[in-house]
N, C-alpha and C positions, 0 to 999 in steps of 0.2 A: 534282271534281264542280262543275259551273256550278249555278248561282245561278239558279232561274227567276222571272222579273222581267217584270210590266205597268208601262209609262209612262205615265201620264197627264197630260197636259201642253196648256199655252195659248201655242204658241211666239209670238212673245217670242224675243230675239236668246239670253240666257244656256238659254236652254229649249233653243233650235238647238244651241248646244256641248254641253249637257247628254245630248243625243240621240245629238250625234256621239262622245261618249266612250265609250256606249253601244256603237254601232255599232263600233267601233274596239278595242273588250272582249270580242268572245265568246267568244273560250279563259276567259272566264270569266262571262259572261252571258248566260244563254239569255235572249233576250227574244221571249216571245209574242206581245206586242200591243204597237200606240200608240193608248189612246185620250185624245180630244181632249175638251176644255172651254171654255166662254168665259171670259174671263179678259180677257189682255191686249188682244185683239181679240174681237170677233163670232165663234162657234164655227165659223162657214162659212169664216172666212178662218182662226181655228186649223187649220183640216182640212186646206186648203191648203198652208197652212205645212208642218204634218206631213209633208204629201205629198211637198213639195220639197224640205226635210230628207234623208228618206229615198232620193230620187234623188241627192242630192247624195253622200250617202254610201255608195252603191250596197248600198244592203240591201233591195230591191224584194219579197224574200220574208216582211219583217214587216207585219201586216196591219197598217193604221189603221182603226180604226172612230171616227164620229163621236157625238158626247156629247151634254151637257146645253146646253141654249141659254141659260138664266137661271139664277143661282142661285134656292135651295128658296123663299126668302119675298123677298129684295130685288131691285129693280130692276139690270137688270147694270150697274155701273162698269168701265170699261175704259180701255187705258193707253198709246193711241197718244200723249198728250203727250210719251210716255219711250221706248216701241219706235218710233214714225214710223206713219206709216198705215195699213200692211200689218203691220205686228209686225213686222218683218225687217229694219228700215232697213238701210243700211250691206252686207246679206248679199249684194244684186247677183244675184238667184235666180232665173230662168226658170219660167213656171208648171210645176204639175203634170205630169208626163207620165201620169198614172195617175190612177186616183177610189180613190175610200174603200171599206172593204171593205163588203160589205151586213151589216147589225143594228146597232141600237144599242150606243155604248158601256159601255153599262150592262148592258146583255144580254152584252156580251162579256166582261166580267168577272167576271159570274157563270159562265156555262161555263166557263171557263178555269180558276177557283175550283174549281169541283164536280168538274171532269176530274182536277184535283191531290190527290195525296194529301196526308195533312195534315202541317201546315206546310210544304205542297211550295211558294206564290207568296209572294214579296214583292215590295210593292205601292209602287211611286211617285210616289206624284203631287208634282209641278210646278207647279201653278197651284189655282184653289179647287177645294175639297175636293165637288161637286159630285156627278158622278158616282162617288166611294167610299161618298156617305153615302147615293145613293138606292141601291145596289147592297148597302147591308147593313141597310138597311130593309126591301128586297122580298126577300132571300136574306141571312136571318142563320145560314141551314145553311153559308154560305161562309167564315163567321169564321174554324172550326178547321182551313180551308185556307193561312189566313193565316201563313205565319213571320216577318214585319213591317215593318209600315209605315215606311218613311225617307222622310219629306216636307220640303220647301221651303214655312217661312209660320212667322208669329210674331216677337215680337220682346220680348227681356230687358228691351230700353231705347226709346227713339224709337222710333217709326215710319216708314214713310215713301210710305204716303197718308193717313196725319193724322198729328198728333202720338201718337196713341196706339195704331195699327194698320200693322201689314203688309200689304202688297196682297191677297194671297190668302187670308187672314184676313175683315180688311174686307172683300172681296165677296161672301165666303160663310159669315158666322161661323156660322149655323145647321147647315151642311154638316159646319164643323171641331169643334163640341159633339155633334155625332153621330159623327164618326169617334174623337175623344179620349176620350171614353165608350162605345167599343167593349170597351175591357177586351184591347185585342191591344197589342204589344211594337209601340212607337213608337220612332221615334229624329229627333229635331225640329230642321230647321236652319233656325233663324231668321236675322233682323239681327244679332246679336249675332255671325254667326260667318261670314255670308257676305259680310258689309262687309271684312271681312279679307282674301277670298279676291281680291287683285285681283293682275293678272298686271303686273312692270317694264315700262319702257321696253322694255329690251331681249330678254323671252318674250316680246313683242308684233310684236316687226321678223321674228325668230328664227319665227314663225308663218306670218307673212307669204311669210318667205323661200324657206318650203315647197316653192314653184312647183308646186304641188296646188289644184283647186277647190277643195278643204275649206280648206285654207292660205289662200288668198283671200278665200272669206269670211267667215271666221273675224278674219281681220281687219280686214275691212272693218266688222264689227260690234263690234269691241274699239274701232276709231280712229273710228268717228263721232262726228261734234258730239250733246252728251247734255245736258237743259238743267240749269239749276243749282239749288243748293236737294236733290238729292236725297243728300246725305252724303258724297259722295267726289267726287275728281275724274276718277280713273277709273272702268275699269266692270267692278263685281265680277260676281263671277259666282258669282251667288247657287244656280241648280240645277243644275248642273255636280257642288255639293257634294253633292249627292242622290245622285248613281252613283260617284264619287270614294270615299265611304265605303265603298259596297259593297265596293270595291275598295283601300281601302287608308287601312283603319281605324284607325290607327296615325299617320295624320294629324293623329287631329282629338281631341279633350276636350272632356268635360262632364261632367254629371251627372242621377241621376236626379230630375225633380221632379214635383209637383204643380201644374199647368197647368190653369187654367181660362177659359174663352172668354166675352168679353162678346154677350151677342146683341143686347142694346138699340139703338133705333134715333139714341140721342142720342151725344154727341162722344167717348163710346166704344166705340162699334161697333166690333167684331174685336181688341178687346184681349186680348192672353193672357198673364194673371194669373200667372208661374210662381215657384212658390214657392222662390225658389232657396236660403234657409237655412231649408226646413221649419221654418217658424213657425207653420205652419198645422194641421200633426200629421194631414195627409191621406195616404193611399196616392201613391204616385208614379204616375203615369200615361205619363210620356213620358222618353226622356233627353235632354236637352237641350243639345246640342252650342255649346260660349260660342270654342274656340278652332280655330286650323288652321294649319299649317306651312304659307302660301301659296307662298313659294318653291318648295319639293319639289313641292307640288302641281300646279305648273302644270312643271316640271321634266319629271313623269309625264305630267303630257298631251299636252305637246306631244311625246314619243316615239310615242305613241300616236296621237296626228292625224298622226305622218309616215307611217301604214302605209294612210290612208285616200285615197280618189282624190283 
């Protein structure tokens, strides 16, 4: 039985992989939708991205619908100093050959939601929690559609667009206090587990070797110059971990916590408070993913990127 799964995503180089493992899974993934968010780029140039993505991995039959342009109350932050101009550096991508589907993404996750029976979607998101949090503001009949959210954002320890924040946290902490407070089965990969997930030397040549468009730029966005200051020297690949679990659970460790989201607009903005030895004596809200078998992991992917064009 596949797994029916909405991405919602701000590509962003790890968003691209994240898509194509996607793309490259549906003997075990039905994916309905891509929709798009600002995030790492302006939501016009996410849409694009999507777009290219998708051509690149020849899956032309999953719609992209386009998102939210700002998050709910703050001004959008966005992250070409780290993806490059376009989100994609490195990826070498041809424009779109194709437009976005017509409706909003937020509109499209509600029908999607309401057409499922219940706990028929789990829901993805990739970048800020934008479009999850207006879609269950204006349709909270789509909750009990929901079998659970596995998202990319947060962080146990450092940050890394502050000291105290995760990117997608930080842009849209009001988004992520409205999805964590939804009362649905989370499974939360933060810093703590995605800084881990980074591919060798040699799953990085071995990608490359492919002799596949996907194989090229896949590595062409693993080997670009990345600036410094952001925790590693390579490039983890932070939402990739988002559909990895779906698929192969057994990866990764954690535990259940209590998570709570700073909204404030001062130097903790999108902190998220998890309470990792329940001192707090709150219900758990999220599981909290701290480890990952990166080897294996990327072991599995790259089988998996040799079957895509």
């Amino acid at each position: 039985m596949r797994e029916a799964i909405i991405i919602d995503t701000d590509p962003g180089q790890d968003d691209a992989v994240a898509l194509l493992l996607a793309f490259a899974s549906a003997d075990r993934l039905d994916l309905r939708a891509i929709t798009t968010v600002a995030g790492n780029v302006p939501v016009a140039q996410t849409t694009a991205n999507a777009l290219r993505i998708r051509d690149l991995g020849g899956a032309a039959t999953v719609p992209v619908h386009r998102g939210a342009e700002a998050p709910l109350i703050f001004p959008l932050e966005t992250a070409e100093f780290v993806c490059g101009p376009d989100g994609l550096a490195g990826a070498d991508l041809p424009p779109p050959a194709s437009a976005a589907a017509p409706g909003h993404a937020v509109e499209a996750i509600i029908a999607l939601c309401r057409a499922a029976p219940a706990d028929g979607i789990t829901l993805c998101p990739l970048g800020p929690l934008t479009n999850l949090a207006l879609a269950f503001r204006l349709a909270p009949d789509i909750l009990p559609k929901v079998k659970r959210i596995v998202l990319m954002g947060g962080a146990l320890g450092l940050g890394n667009m502050t000291p105290a924040a995760e990117f997608n946290i930080h842009v849209d902490p009001h988004a992520a206090a409205v999805v964590l407070g939804a009362e649905q089965p989370i499974v939360m990969m933060g810093l703590g587990v995605t800084l881990q997930a980074i591919a060798s030397h040699e799953q990085v040549a071995r990608i490359g070797a492919l002799g596949t468009a996907t194989g090229r730029a896949v590595h062409g966005m693993l080997t670009r110059p990345r600036p410094g200051g952001l925790g590693t020297a390579g490039h983890p690949m932070h939402d990739p971990c988002v559909i990895a679990f779906l698929l192969w659970p057994e990866l990764f460790a954690g535990r259940d916590c209590f998570v709570e989201i700073e909204t404030g607009a001062g130097p903790l903005r999108g902190r998220t408070t998890i309470d990792w030895n329940g001192r707090l004596k709150r219900q758990p809200n999220a599981h909290v993913v701290a480890t990952v078998q990166a080897h294996e992991l990327f072991e599995r992917m790259i089988a998996r990127f040799a079957t895509l064009p």
